[in-house]
Backbone as CSV, one residue per row, in Angstrom:
resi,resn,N_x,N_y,N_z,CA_x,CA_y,CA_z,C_x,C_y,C_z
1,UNK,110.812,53.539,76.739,110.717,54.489,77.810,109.295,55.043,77.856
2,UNK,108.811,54.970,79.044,107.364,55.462,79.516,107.211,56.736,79.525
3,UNK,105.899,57.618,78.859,105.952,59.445,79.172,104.924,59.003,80.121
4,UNK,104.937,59.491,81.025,103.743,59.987,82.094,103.460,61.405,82.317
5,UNK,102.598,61.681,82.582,102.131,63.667,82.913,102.112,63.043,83.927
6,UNK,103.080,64.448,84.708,102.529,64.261,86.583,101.784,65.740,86.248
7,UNK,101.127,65.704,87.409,100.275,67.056,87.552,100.568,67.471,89.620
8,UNK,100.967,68.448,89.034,101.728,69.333,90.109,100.310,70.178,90.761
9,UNK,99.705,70.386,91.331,99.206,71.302,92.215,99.931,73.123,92.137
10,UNK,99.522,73.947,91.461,100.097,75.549,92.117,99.394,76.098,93.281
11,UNK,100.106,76.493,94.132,99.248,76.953,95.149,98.211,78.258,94.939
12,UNK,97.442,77.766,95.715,96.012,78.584,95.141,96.089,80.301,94.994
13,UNK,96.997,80.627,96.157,96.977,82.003,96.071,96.094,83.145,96.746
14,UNK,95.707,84.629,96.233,94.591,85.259,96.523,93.250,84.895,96.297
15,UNK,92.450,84.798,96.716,90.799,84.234,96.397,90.253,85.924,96.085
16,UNK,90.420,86.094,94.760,90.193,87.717,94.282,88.556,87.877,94.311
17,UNK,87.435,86.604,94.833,86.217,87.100,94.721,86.307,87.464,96.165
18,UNK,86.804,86.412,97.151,86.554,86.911,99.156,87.204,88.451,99.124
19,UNK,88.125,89.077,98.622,88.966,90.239,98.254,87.775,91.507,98.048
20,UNK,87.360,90.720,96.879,85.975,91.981,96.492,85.199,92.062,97.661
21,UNK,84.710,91.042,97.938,83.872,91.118,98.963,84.213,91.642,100.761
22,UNK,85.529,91.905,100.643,85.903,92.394,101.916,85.846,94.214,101.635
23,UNK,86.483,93.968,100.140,86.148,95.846,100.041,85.288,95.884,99.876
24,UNK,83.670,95.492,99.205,82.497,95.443,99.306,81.798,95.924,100.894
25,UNK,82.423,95.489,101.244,82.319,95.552,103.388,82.826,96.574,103.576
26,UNK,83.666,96.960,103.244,84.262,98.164,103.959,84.093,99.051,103.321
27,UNK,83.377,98.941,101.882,82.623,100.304,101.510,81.202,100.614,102.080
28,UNK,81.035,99.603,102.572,79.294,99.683,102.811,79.465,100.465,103.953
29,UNK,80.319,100.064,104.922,80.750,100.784,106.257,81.198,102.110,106.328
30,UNK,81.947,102.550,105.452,82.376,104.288,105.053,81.671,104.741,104.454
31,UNK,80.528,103.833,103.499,79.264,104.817,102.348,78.292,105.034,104.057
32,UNK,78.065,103.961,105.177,77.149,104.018,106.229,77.509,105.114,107.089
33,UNK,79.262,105.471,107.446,79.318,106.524,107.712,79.313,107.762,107.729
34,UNK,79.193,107.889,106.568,78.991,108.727,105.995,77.574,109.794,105.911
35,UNK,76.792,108.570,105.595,75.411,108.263,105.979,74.701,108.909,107.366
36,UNK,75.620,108.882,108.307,74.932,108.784,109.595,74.956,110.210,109.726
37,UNK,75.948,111.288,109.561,76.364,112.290,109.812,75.389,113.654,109.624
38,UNK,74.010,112.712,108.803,73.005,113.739,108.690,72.541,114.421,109.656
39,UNK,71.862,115.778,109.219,71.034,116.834,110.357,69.580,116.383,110.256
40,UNK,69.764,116.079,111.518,68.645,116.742,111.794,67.384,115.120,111.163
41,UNK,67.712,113.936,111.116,67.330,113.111,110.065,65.623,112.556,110.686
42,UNK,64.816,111.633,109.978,63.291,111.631,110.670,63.672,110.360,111.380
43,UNK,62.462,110.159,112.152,62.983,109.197,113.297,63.433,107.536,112.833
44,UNK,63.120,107.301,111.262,62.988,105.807,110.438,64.757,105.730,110.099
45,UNK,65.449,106.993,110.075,66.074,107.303,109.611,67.888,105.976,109.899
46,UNK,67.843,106.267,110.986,69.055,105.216,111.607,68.674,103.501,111.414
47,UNK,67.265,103.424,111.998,66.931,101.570,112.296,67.449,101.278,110.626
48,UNK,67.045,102.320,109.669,66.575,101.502,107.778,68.287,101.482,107.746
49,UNK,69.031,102.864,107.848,70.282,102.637,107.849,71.093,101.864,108.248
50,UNK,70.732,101.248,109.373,71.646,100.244,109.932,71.258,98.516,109.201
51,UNK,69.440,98.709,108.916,69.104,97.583,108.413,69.787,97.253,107.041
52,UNK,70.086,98.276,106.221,70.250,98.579,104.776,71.618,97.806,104.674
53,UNK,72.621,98.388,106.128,74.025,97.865,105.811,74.461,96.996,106.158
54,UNK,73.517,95.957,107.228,73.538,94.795,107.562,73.189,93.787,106.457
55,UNK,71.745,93.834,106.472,71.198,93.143,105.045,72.891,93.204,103.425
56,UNK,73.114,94.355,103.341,74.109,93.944,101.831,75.408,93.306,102.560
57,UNK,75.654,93.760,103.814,76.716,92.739,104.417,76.777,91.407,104.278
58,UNK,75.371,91.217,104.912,75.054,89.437,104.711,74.625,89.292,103.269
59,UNK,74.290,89.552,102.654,74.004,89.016,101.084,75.490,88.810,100.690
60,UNK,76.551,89.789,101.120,77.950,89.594,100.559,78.576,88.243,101.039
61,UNK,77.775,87.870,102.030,78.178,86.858,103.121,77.645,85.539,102.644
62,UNK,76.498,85.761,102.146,76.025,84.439,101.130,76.511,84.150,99.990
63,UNK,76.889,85.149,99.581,77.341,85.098,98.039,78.817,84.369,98.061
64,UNK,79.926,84.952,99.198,80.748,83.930,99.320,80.842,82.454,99.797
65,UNK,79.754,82.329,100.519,79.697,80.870,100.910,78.968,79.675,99.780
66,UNK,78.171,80.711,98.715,77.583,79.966,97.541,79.091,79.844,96.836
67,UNK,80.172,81.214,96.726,81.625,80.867,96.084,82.034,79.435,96.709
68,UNK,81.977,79.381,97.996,83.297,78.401,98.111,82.732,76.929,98.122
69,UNK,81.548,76.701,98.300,80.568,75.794,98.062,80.656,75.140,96.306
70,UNK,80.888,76.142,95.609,80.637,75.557,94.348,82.500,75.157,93.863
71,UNK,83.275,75.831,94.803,84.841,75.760,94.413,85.040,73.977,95.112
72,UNK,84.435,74.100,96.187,84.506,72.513,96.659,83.217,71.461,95.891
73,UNK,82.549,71.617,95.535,81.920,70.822,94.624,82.722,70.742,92.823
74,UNK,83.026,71.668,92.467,84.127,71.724,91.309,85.565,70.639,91.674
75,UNK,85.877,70.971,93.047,86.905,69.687,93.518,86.896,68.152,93.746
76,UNK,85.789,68.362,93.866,85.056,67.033,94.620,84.877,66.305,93.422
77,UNK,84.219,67.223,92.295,83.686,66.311,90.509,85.196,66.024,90.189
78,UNK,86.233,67.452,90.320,87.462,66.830,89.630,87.794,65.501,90.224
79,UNK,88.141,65.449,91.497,88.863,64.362,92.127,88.285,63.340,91.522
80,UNK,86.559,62.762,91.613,85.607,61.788,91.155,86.283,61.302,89.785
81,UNK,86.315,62.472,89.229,86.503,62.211,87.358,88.213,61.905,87.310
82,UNK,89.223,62.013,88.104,90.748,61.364,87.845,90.363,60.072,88.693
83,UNK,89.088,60.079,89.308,89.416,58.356,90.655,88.993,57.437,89.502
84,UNK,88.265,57.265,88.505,87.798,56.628,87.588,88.427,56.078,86.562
């Protein structure tokens, strides 16, 4: 009688780094509102603010696409290394 391993797939689930990075976003947006509510502020005051929370938005925005980039290259070596 033959043993074979099958290998089952679990489904993937929550992606707990895109997760961080959505509350990452939506803190930047309530720390920005927060932000805005100043008196009286100098005229640099809004453009840097708005630049400040755009800019860590998109860095959050790179940082996941370097995540899922390296999750599909990690797939791509596995698959390679069982086709062999």
């Amino acid at each position: 009688m033959r043993h074979e391993s099958v290998t089952v797939e679990a489904p993937a689930g929550l992606d707990f780094k895109a997760a961080g990075y959505v509350v990452s976003i939506v803190s930047v947006l309530f720390l920005g509102a927060v932000a805005w509510t100043k008196e009286n502020p100098p005229g640099w005051y809004y453009p840097v603010l708005i630049i400040g929370m755009a800019t860590s938005i998109i860095g959050m925005g790179f940082r996941y696409l370097a995540h899922l980039r390296q999750k599909r290259e990690l797939h791509e070596a596995k698959a390679e290394a069982e086709g062999r």
